[in-house]
N, C-alpha and C positions, 0 to 999 in steps of 0.2 A: 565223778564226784570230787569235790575239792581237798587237796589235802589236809587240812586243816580240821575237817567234821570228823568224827569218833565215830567210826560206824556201830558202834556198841550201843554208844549215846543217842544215835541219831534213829536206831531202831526204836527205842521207846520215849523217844521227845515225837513231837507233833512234825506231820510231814510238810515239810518246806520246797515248791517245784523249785524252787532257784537251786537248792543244793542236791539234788535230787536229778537231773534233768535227762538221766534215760531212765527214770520209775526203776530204781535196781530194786527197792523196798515194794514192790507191787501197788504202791499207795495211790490213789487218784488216776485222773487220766491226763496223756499228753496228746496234744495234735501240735503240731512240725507248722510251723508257718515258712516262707520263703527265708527271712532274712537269720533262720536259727540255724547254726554252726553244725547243729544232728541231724536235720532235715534230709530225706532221702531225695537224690536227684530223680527226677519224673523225666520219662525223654519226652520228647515235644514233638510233636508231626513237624517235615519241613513244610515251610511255605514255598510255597511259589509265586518271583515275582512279577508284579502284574502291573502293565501300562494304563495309561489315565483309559477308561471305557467312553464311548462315545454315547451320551445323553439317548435314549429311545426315541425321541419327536425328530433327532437328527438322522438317524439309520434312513430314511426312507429319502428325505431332501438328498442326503452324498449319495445314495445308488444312482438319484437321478443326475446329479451334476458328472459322476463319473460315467453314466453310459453316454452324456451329451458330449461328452470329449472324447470317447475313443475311436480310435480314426478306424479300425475295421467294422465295427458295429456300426457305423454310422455309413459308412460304402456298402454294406449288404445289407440295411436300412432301404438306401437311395436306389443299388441296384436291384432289389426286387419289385421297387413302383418304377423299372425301366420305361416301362412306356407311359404315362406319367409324365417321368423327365423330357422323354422327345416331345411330347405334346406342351412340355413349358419353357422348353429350349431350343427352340428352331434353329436359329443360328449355329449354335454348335452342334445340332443332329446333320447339318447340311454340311460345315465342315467337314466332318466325320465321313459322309457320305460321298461327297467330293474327291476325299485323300482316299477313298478305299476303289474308287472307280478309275482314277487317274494314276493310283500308283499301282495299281494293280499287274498291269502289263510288265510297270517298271521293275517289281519286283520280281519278277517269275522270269525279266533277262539275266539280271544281276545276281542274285543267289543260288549258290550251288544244289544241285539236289542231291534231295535227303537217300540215303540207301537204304534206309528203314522207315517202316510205316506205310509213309506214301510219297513220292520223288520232292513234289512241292510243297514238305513239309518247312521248313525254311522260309519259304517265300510266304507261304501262310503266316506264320508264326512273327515275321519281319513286316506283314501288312497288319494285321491286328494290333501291333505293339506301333507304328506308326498311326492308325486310328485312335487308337488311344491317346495317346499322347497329343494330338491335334482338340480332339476331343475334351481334354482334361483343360488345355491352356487356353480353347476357346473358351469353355463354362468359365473359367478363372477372373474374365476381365470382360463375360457379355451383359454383368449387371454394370459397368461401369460404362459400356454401351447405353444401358438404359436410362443414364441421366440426361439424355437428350430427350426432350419432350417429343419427337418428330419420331425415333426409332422408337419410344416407349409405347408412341400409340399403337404403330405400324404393330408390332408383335404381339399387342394385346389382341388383336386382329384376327392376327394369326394363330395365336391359342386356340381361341372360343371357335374357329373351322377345325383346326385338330383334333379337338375335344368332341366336336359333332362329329368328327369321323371315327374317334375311337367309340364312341355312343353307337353307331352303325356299326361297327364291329362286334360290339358285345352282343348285338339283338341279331348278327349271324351264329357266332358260337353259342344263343342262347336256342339257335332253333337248329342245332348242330350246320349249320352252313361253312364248308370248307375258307378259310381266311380271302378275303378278296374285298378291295378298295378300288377297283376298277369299276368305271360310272357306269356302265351298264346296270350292277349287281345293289351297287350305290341309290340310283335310281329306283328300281325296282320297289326298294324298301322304303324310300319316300314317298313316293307315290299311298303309300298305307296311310290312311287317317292316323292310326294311329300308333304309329312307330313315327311320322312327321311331328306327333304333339309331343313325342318323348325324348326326340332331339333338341326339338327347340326350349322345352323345359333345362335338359343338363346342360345347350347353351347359357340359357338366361340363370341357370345356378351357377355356373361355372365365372360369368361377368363379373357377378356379385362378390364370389366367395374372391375372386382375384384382386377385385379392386378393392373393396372393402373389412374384407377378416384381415384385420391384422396380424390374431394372436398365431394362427395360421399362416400364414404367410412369415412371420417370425421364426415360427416354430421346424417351417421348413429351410428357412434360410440359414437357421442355427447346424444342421442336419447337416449340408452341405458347405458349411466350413468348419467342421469337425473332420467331412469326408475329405477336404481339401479339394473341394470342390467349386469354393468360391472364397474369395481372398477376405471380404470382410461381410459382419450380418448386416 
């Protein structure tokens, strides 16, 4: 209270909050605003601070832009439709095939054996990692093979027979038939009305979807240079 007020005088004059400002006279009521000098400090929760949020319509477009870039998810993408790739990449499956039959001998002079495991643990391990790698640099540069009209038809060719062979393959494992691509077994299954109408069908699906789905074809092309698997889509 100010010194100036009589407290004697100010008990029976009229209550005044200005002079008055902690109710020592029990007179009225006060409530404490922020910018009063009595006001009790309140403690506050802290905050936590927080980065800009990303919009909800955007969460689903970035999961997908970041799984189309990530280079493991996109190798174990590509390598679980393995065969698949052999059937839309001849050229590099025959590479591959080639380095693993011819270097084979060569590796099993030249590498030491393993003391552990198995002797030609090494040699193994040094032919696989050379398959690979032949593998990886042919996929790398066999679509730039295919800007030639003359190889692009050639191999489209040779899909659409791969693809009827993997067709006969499925309609052995689908009547449990041990794996076999040898014409005898081959034949056999042909000769069926109707295992014949069911090749020729996922040929004549297989032409189409190759030449003409593009979003498809995009979509895989994007797949494989993510996995580095091909230089550009």
């Amino acid at each position: 209270m100010p010194d100036s007020v009589d407290p004697w005088t100010a008990k029976n004059s009229p209550w005044n909050p200005s002079e008055d400002p902690l109710n020592v006279w029990g007179k009225g009521s006060w409530t404490p605003t922020p910018s009063d000098p009595f006001a009790p400090v309140v403690p506050q929760p802290a905050s936590i601070p927080m980065g800009r949020r990303m919009p909800a319509d955007q969460v689903i477009p970035f999961l997908k832009g970041a799984a189309s870039r990530d280079f493991l998810l996109n190798l174990v993408f590509v390598g679980v439709l393995w065969e698949l790739w052999i059937c839309l990449y001849p050229l590099s499956t025959l590479a591959g095939l080639f380095t693993f039959v011819y270097a084979a001998p060569v590796m099993q002079r030249i590498m030491p054996r393993s003391s552990f495991f198995a002797p030609g643990l090494y040699a193994v391990g040094a032919l696989l990692a050379l398959c690979l790698f032949v593998i990886w640099t042919v996929s790398r540069y066999e679509h730039v093979f295919a800007n030639n009209i003359v190889y692009r038809a050639a191999r489209h060719v040779v899909r659409i027979l791969l693809l009827g062979l993997a067709t006969v393959v499925l309609i052995e494992q689908w009547h449990g038939v041990p794996y076999n691509i040898q014409w005898p077994m081959v034949s056999r299954i042909l000769k069926m009305p109707q295992y014949l109408a069911m090749v020729i069908a996922a040929m004549v699906a297989a032409h189409f979807a190759l030449w003409n789905w593009k979003w498809g074809r995009e979509f895989w092309h994007r797949r494989l240079v993510a996995a580095r698997l091909r230089k550009f889509a």
